[in-house]
N, C-alpha and C positions, 0 to 999 in steps of 0.2 A: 742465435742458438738458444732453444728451450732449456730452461733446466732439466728434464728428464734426458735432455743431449749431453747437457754436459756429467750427469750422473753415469750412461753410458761411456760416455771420455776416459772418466775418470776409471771407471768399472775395467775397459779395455786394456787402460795404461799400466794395470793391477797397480794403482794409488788409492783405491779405496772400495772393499768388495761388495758391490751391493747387489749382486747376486748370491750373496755367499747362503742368503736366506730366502727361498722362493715355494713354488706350490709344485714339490718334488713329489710329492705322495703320490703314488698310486690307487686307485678307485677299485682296485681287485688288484689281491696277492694270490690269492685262496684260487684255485683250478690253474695256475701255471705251471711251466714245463719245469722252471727253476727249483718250484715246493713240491715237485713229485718224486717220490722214494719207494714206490711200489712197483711190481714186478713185470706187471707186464703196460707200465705207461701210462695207465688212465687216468691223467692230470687233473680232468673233473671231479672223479670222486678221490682221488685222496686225502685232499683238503675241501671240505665241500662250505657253501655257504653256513653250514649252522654248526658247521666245527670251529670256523673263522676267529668268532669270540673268543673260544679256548683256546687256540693253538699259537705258540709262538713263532713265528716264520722264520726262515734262517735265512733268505735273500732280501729283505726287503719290510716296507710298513704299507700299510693300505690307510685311509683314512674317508673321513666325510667332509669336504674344502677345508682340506690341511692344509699345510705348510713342514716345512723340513729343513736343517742346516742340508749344504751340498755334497756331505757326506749320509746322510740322513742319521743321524746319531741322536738327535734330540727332533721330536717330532711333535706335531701341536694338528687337533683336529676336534670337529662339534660333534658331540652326543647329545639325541631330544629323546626323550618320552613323553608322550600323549596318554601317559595314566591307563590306557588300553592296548597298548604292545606287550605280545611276549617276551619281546627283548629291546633293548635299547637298539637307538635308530644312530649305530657308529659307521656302517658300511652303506653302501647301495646294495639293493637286492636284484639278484639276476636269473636267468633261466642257463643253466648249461646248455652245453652242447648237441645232447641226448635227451634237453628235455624240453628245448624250444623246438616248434615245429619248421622253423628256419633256421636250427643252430643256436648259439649261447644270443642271449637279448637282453639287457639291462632295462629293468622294470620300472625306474621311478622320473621323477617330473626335475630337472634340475638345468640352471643355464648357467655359461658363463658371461658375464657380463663386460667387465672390462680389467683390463692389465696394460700396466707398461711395461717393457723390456725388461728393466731392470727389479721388477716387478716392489716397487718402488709404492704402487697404489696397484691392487686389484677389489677387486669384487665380484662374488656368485649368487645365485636367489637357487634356494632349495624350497618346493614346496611337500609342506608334511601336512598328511592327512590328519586330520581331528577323530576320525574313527578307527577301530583297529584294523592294523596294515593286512590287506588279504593276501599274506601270502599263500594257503592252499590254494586257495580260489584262483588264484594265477598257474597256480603247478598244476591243477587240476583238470581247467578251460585249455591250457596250453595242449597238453596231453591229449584231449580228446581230438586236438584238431588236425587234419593232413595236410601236407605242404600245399593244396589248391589252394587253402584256405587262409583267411589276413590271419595275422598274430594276434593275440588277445593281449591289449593292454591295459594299464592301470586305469588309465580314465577310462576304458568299458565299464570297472567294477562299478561304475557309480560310484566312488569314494569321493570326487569333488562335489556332487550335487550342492545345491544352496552352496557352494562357494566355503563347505565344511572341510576347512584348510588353517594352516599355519604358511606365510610367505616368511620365511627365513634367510634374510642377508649375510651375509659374510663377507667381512670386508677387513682389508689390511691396508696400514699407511705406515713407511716407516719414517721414524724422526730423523734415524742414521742406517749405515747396509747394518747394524745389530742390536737395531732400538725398535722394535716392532710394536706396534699399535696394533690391537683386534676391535672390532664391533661387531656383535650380531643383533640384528636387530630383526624382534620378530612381532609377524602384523598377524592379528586376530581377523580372516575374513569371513568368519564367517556372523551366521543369524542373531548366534547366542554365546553367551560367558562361555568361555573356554581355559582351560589348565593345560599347559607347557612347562614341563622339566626340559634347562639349558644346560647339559652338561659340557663344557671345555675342556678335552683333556691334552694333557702334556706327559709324553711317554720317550723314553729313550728304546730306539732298535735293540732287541737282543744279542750282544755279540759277545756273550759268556759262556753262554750253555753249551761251547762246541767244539773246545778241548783248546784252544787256542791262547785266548788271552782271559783267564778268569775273575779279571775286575771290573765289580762292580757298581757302576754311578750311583749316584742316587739322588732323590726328589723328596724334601722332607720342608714341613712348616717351618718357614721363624717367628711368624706372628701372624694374627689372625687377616687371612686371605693373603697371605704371602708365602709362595714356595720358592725354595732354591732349590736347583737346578745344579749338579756338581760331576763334572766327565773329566776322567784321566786324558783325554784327548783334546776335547773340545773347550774346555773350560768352565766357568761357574757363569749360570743366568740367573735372573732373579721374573718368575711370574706374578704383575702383581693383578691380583681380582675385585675389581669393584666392586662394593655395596658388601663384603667382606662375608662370602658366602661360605658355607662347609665342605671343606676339603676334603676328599672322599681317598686314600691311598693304598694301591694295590702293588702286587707284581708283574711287571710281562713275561710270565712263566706260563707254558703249556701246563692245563689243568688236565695232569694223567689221571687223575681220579672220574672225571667227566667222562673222558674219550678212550681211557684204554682201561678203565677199571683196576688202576694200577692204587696205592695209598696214596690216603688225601694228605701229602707232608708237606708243611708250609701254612697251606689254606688260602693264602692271597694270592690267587693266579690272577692269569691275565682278566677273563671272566669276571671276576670279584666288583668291581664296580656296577656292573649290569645286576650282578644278583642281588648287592644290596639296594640299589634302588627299583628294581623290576618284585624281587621277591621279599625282600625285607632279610633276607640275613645279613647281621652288621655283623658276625664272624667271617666274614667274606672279605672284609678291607682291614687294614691294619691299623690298632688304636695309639698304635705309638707313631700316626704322621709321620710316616716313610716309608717309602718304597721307589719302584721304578715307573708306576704309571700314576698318574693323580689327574682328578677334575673335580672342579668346581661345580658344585653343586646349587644353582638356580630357580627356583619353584616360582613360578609365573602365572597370572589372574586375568586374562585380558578381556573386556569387555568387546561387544562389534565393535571392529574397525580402530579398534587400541591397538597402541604397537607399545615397545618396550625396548631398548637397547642394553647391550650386558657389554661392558668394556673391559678390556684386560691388555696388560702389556708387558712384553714379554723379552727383556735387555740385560746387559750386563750390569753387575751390580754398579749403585751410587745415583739412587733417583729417590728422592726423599718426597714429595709430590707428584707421583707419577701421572696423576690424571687433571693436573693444572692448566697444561697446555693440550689436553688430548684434541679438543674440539680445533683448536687453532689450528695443529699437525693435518688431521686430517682435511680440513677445509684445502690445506697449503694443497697437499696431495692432488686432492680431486681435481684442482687447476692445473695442478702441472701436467697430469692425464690429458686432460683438455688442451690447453695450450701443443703439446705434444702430437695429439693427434688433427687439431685442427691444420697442423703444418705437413700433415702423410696425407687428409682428405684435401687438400689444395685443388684438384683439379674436378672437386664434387663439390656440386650446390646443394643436390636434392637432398634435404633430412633424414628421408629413411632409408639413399644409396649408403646414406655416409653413418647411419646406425648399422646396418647389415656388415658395411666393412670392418668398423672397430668390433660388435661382435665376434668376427670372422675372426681376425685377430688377438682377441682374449681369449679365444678358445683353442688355439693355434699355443698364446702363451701359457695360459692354463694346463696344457696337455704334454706339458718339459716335464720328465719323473727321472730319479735315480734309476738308474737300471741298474742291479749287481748280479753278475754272476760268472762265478770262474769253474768252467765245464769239467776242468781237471780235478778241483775239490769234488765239483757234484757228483762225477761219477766214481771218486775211490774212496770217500764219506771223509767225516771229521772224527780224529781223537776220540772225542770225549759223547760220540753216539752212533748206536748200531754198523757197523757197516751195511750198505746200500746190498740190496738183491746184485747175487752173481749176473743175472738177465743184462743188468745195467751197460755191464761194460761188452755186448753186443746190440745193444740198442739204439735209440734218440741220442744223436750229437757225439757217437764214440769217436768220429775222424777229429772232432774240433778240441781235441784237449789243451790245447794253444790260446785256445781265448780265453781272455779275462777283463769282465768290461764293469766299469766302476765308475759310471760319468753319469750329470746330466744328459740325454736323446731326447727329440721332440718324436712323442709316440704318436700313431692313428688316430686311438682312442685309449682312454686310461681306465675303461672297463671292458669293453671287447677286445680291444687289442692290445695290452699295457704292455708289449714287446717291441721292441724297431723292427720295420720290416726294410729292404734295401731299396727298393724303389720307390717305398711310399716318403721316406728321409729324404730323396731326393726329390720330388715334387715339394718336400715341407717347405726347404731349403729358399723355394723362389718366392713366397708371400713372405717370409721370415726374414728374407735380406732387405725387402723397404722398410721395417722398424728393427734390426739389429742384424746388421751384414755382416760382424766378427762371429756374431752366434752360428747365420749361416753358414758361414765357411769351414766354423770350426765343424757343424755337423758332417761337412761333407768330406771335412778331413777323416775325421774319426774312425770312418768304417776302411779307410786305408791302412790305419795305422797295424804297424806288427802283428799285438794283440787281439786285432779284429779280426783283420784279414789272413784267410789262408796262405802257407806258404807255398803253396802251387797256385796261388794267384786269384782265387777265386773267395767275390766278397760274400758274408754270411747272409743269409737270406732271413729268416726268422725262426726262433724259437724253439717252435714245434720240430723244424726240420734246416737247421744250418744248409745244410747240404744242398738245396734246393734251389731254381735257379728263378730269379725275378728276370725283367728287362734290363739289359745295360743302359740305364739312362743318367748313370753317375756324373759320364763325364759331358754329357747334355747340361745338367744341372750345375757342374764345377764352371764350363765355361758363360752360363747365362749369368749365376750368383758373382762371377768375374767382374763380366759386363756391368751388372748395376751397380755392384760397389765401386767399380772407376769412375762410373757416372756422379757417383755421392764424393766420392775424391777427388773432385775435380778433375780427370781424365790422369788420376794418380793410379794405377794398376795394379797390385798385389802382384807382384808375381812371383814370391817368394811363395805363396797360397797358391798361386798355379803351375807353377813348377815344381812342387811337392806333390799336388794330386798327381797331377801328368805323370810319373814317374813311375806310382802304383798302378795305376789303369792301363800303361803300355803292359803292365804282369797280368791286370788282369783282362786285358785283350788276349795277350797270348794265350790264357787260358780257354779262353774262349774259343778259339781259332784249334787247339790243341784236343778239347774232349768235347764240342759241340759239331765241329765238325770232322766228322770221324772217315767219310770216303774223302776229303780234300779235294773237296768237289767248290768249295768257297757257299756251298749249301749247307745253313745249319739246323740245328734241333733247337732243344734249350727247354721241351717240356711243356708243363702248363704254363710257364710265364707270367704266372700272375693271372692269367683268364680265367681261373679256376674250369666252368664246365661250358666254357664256350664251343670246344671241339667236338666231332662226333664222338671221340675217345678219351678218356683219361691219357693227356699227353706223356704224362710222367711215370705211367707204370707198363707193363708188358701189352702190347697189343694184340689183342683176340683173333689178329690176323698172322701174330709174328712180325719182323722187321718194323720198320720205321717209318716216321713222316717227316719228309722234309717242307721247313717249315716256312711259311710265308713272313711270318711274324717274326720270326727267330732270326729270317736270313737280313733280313730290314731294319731290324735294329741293330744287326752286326752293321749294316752301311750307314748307318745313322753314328753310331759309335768311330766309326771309322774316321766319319769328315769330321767330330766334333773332334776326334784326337789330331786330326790335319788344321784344323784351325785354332787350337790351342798351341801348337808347335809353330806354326805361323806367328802368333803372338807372341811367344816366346825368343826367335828366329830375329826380330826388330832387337836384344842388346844380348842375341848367344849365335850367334850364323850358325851353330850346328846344330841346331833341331833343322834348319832347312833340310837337312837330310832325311831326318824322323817324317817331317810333315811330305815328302814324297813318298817316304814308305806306306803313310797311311793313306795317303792319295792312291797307290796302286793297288793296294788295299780293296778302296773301295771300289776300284775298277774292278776290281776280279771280280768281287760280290757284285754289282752291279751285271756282269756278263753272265754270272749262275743264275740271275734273276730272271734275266730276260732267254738265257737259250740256254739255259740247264749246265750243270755241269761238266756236264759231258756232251753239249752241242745237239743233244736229240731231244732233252724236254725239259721243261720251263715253265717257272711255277705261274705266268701269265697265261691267261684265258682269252684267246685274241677273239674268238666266236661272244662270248661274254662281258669284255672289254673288263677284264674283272683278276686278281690275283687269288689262286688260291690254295691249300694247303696240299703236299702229293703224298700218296701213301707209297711207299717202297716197300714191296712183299718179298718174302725172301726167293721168292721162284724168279724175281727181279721184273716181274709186273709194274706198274705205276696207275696207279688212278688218281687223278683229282680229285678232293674232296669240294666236290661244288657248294657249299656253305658261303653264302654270301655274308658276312661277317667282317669285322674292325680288324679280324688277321689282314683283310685283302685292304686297309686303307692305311697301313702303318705303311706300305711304299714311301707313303706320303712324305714322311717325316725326314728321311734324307734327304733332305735340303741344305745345298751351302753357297753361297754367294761369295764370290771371290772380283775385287776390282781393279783394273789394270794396273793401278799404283801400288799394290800392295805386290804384284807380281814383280812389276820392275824393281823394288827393294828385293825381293828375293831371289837371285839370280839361277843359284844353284838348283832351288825347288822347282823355276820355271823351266831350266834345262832339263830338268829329269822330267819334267809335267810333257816338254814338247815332244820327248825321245820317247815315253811312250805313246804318244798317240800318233807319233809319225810311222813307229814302226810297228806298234798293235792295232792298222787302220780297222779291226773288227771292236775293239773295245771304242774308239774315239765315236762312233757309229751309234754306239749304243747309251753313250753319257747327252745329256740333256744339251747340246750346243755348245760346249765347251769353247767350241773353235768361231764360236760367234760371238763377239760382243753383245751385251746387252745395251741399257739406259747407263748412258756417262762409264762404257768401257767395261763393263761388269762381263764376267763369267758365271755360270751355272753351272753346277754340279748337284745332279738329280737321277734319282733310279726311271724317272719319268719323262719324256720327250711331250714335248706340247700335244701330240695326239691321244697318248696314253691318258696325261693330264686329261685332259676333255673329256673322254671316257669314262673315266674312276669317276669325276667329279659331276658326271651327270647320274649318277648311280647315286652318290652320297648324296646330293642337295634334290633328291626325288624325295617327296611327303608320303610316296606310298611305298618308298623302299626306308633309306635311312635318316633321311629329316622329319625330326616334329617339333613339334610346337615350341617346344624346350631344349632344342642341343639334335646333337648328332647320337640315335640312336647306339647299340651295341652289336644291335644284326637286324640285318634288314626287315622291315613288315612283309617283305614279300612269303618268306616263310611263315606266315601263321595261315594260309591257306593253300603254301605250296611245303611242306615238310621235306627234309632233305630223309632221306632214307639211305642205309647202308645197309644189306645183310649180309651175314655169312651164313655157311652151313648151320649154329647152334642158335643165330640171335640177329634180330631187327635192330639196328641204333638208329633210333632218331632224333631228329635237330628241329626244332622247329621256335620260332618267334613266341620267347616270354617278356612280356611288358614288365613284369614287376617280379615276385619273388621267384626264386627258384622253384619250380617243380621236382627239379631231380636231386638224389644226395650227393652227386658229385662233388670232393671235396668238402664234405659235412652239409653242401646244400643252406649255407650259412651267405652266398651271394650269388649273385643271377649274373652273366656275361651274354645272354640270351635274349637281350631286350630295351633293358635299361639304359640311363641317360651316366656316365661317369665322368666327372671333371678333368682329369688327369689326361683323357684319349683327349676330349674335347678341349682343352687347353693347348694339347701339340698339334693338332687341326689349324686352332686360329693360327697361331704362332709359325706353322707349315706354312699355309697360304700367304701369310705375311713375308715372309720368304721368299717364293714365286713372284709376289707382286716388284718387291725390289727393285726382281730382275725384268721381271716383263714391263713392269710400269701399266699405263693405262690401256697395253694394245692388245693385252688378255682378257676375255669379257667370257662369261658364262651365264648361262641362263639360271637365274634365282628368281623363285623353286623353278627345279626342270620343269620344262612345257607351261611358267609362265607365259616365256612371251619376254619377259623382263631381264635384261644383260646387264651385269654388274663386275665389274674389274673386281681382280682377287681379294685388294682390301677392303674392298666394301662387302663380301662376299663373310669374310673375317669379324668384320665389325658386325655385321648383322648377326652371325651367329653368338659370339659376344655377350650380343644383348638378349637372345635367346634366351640364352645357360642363367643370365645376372637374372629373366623374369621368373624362375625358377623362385627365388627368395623375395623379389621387392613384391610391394604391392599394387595389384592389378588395379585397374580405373573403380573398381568396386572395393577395394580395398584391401583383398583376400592376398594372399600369399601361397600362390598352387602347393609350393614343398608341405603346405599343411594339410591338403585334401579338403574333407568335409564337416571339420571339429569347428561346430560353432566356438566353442570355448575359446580354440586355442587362434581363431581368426578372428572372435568379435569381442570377445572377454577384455577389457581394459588392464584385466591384472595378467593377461597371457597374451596379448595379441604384437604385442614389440619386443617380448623375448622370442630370439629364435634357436631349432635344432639347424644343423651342418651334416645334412643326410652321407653314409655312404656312394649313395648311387638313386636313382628318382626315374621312377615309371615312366616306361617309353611310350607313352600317348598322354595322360595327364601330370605328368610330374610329378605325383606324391614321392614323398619321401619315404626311403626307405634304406633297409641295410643296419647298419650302426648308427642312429641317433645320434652320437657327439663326435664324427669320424672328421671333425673340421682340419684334420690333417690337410689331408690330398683335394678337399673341399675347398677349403679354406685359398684356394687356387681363382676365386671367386674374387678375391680383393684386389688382382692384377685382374681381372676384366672390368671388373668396378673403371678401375682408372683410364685404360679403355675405351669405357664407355662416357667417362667424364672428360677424356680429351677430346672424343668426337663430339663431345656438347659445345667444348668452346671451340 
């Protein structure tokens, strides 16, 4: 056992909290649903990036590779100036929602490099420009361009040419979970002498200004380069700063005088640091050395290719030498990283499989932030400031006054998306449980809990709209993150973790079954799903035809949901006999769903395309018309995903489950008909339970593994290429809708037009593909062959079919025989440059003919799904 194992042990056993300090910050506060107090919602501007400075948030800290206790109450983050900024470089610059021509896009050059669990050792490289930051110039190019056209990025500005940069490390080791070590270390690349201001600041969250509890900490010198740190809650730290620089101390007070033209009283707002080093007013910080915000003040000379380290540490008092042992600590660190992750990359040899993965994973752990927010406060205000607009309380999240969420969440992205989304948490869950399976689980508890979860059973979706329905793939993800961690337990089970999820998910099954399927047809809705404008319509709003579509997608995930609730109650079943009951319930369950699937609800239509060989979406007008939406699209391959493999010995343990299993299929011979061979064994006694029969199989999958439908080069497209020369058309009386094959960004605003479902390559679909097939193969073993690619010529059994694709999705990131890295396109820099070509981005989603990257830049969430085909791909090596 590593020691970073046994710091997790120890962390788990709560004997020692060495999580109690991690990289909780958020990369954007400023445009969220939580800091908006205006009337009619628009989250973008009421906090907008150059208020940020000024304004005190009331949920939450944003930083530039911070850290934060796990309350966030004491927070620590880098501030630079390049002598040429208009303002200090403490946030990431980003384009909103309305001002990017793809939606909101975070503007600057920044990686995550490496982190343990317990984040124990991390490290990030920010690169800063030497020249001044263009922000117009970005606002300006972005502006003029229309969704055909690519994004304008920073490196367009020319701002790196000649390599006229600052590489900026940041890096944490801790001696103990509340002895923290900082180093920033910053490298001069470019041609000529260069000047860098390093600012460090150390700020406590705002949590006085709000009628609540109005005391306040404080942050004040005791000797030169030394501050304490002093919280009614938290306790007393001690910051200490090397080379014993000037300590700069303001307040984290919203500057009314800036932004509301209110009086300047006080004078040390939050602002005040930036002003005195950007404009020179030293009335702006406070000359009595205290306040609530402070940084260290650094003025830097570096020659080419000079670097410079600034050290600081930041523990509870009684360190009389604090930087005696700094170099020793951190050296320790770095090995234990190492040693830690050489024992996860075990079944990888190649270098740069096994850099791609630990990145994948820092950026995965990098991307854990406090989330606060209690919907009830937000929408009735606080005490001690304005009440909220009357609007409010008919608005954004009025059903959810119930929740109140106050924890570490592993976000998407911690500038585009720094909210939990429900399905994205649950993809996070399965790279997360090979280096911290309590972390997993706890994630996937969480959104169960009282507080999260609605009381009509239904779990919060995101943010912007609670209310909103992702895919049920919770209990997908409860039972796989199960699996592994029994694996890591030596075949020791949690099921006190699985018998707590299992419990919520039967509410919010019902739920499902309750308001998604509303004729009781075992046909359901569910909306956009997460697709955002994959469909010919906006799923989620009123359809320009009237009535409804009953959904290919929606009804597939319900039978996917079904068997994993049937197979978690199965597990359970082995030392409780009475889930055998539950786990037949959800077996019939899926029958039913499975019978709407293939002959409609009502026995006359059926969302399968037999002329097609194809599933697809049906529109229900309210005259009670039915059309198919012929869209050849990932709605018609989510069939796929209901897959469960059940084997003769687990049935013989079950006795009850199997008697109910035989009484319906002797006496519903029209459902037994229609499930995948139930009534046949498979390889060593196996059973199959599949929305798909081996014929239907064959058919889908000669659709999906065609180069000119939905295989390329890189993964399983998003909809077929067949549509970029054949367009799906719908008209009505008022309006043409068309569907047709986008490779890469969105064309239409659909859903802010901020992602494409239209083309591109996305990890999350293509992860339950391989994972599907793996499935099927199970149970067919080697006597299922398909032809890969269709009309090769070439037959491959399902897991080889699995693996190849696999490797597909991994060539997306590693490097080609040439050495490029497609997710990069065509930036020399950023594929041949020595100081960019091994840090990598964890795209959103990647162009469905070349792979470029695109989407969210740091989205190593649901990406990050890449570290389990790594492995994959490193077992099929040995």
């Amino acid at each position: 056992m590593t020691q970073e194992h046994l710091r997790l042990t120890e962390s788990n056993a709560h004997i020692s909290p060495w999580k109690k300090f991690g990289p909780y910050l958020t990369e954007r506060q400023w445009g969220t649903v939580r800091e908006d107090y205006s009337p009619d919602g628009n989250a973008w501007e009421y906090i907008t990036h150059d208020m940020a400075r000024s304004k005190a948030y009331r949920w939450g800290e944003e930083g530039l590779g911070g850290i934060c206790d796990d309350r966030q109450l004491l927070c620590f983050g880098v501030g630079l100036w390049n002598g040429k900024d208009e303002i200090l470089k403490e946030r990431l610059f980003g384009l909103t929602n309305g001002q990017g021509n793809h939606g909101e896009d975070v503007k600057e050059l920044y990686y995550y490099l490496d982190s343990t669990p317990t984040h124990s050792y991390m490290r990030m490289l920010y690169k800063y420009p030497q020249q001044a930051f263009p922000y117009r110039k970005l606002l300006k190019e972005n502006k003029k361009r229309s969704r055909q056209e690519p994004e304008y990025e920073l490196m367009d500005t020319g701002i790196f040419k000649q390599s006229r940069y600052f590489d900026v490390y940041i890096e944490y080791a801790k001696a103990d979970p509340e002895d923290i070590l900082i180093q920033i270390t910053v490298h001069n690349r470019g041609p000529k002498v260069a000047k860098v201001q390093v600012l460090p600041q150390l700020w406590f969250r705002n949590t006085w200004a709000w009628g609540y509890n109005t005391a306040r900490p404080v942050l004040r010198e005791t000797a030169t380069g030394t501050v304490v740190a002093e919280h009614h809650e938290l306790g007393q730290y001690h910051l200490y700063c090397d080379e014993k620089p000037e300590l700069l101390f303001c307040e984290n007070d919203t500057n009314g005088a800036r932004l509301y033209n209110l009086p300047a009283e006080g004078r040390h707002f939050k602002d005040g640091i930036n002003d005195y080093v950007v404009k020179g007013d030293r009335e702006a910080i406070n000359a009595d050395q205290r306040g609530t915000k402070v940084a260290a003040h650094y003025s830097l000379t570096l020659q080419p290719g000079q670097s410079h380290a600034v050290r600081l540490r930041l523990r509870q008092p009684g360190c009389e030498e604090p930087f005696l042992d700094f170099d020793h600590i951190f050296a320790a660190r770095r090995h234990d990283a190492d040693e830690f992750y050489d024992c996860i990359h075990d079944t990888l040899s190649d270098p740069d499989a096994r850099n791609v993965q630990r990145q994948a994973f820092a950026g995965m752990l990098w991307s854990k932030q406090f989330y606060y927010y209690d919907v009830n406060q937000w929408l009735t205000g606080d005490p001690a400031v304005q009440t909220p607009p009357a609007e409010r309380l008919n608005g954004r999240n009025r059903r959810w006054s119930h929740l109140h969420n106050e924890d570490i969440i592993s976000m998407p992205d911690k500038w585009e998306y720094p909210w939990y989304a429900a399905w994205d948490l649950a993809f996070h869950a399965i790279p997360l449980a090979m280096v911290d399976a309590e972390f997993a689980k706890s994630q996937l508890r969480l959104l169960t809990r009282d507080w999260y979860m609605h009381p009509n059973g239904q779990l919060p979706a995101y943010e912007w709209n609670f209310s909103d329905v992702n895919p049920p793939v919770h209990a997908w993800a409860t039972w796989r993150v199960y699996q592994m961690d029994k694996k890591l337990r030596e075949g020791q089970g949690d099921t006190a973790f699985l018998e707590a999820v299992f419990h919520k998910l039967a509410l919010n099954f019902a739920w499902w079954v309750n308001r998604k399927d509303k004729s009781e047809r075992n046909i359901f809705e569910g909306g956009f799903l997460g697709l955002d404008n994959i469909g010919v319509f906006d799923r989620s709003s009123a359809l320009p035809t009237g009535g409804f579509i009953e959904q290919s997608d929606g009804t597939s995930w319900m039978a996917m949901f079904a068997l994993n609730m049937m197979r978690m109650a199965l597990e359970l079943a082995k030392t409780n006999p009475v889930y055998q009951e539950l786990a037949g319930k959800f077996f019939e369950h899926f029958l039913y769903i499975a019978d709407a699937m293939t002959r409609g609800g009502d026995g006359l239509f059926n969302l399968w395309d037999e002329e097609d060989g194809f599933y697809y979406d049906v529109l229900h007008t309210p005259d009670e018309e039915r059309t198919k939406l012929k869209v050849r699209s990932i709605v018609g391959l989510i069939p796929l995903f209901a897959v469960e493999v059940i084997d003769q010995e687990m049935l013989d343990a079950m006795p009850e489950f199997t008697e109910r299993a035989r009484w319906l299929l002797e006496n519903r011979p029209h459902l037994a008909q229609l499930v995948s061979r139930w009534e046949e064994p498979g390889k060593g006694a196996r059973h199959l339970l599949s929305l798909l029969r081996r014929s239907r199989l064959k058919r889908l999958l000669t659709r999906m593994l065609d180069e000119t439908e939905f295989l390329s080069e890189f993964g399983i497209r998003a909809m077929s290429r067949y549509h970029l020369e054949h367009p799906y058309v719908f008209s009505t009386e008022d309006d043409d809708f068309v569907v047709q094959y986008v490779p890469g960004e969105a064309e239409s605003s659909m859903f802010g037009g901020n992602s494409n479902w239209r083309g591109p390559i996305w990890f999350p679909i293509n992860y339950l593909i391989v994972e599907s097939l793996q499935r099927f193969h199970f149970y067919y073993d080697e006597k299922f062959k398909v032809e890969y690619p269709t009309g090769s010529g070439v037959l491959l059994n399902l897991n080889q079919v699995a693996q190849e694709l696999a490797s597909r999705l991994t060539k997306l990131l590693l490097k080609d025989e040439h050495g490029r890295r497609p997710a990069l396109g065509n930036n020399e820099l950023l594929q041949t440059d020595p100081h960019f070509r091994e840090n990598l981005l964890f795209h959103e989603y990647f162009h469905g003919d070349n792979g470029y990257g695109l989407g969210a830049n740091h989205q190593t969430g649901w990406t990050g799904l890449i570290v389990r085909l790594l492995q994959m791909r490193g077992e099929k090596g040995k």
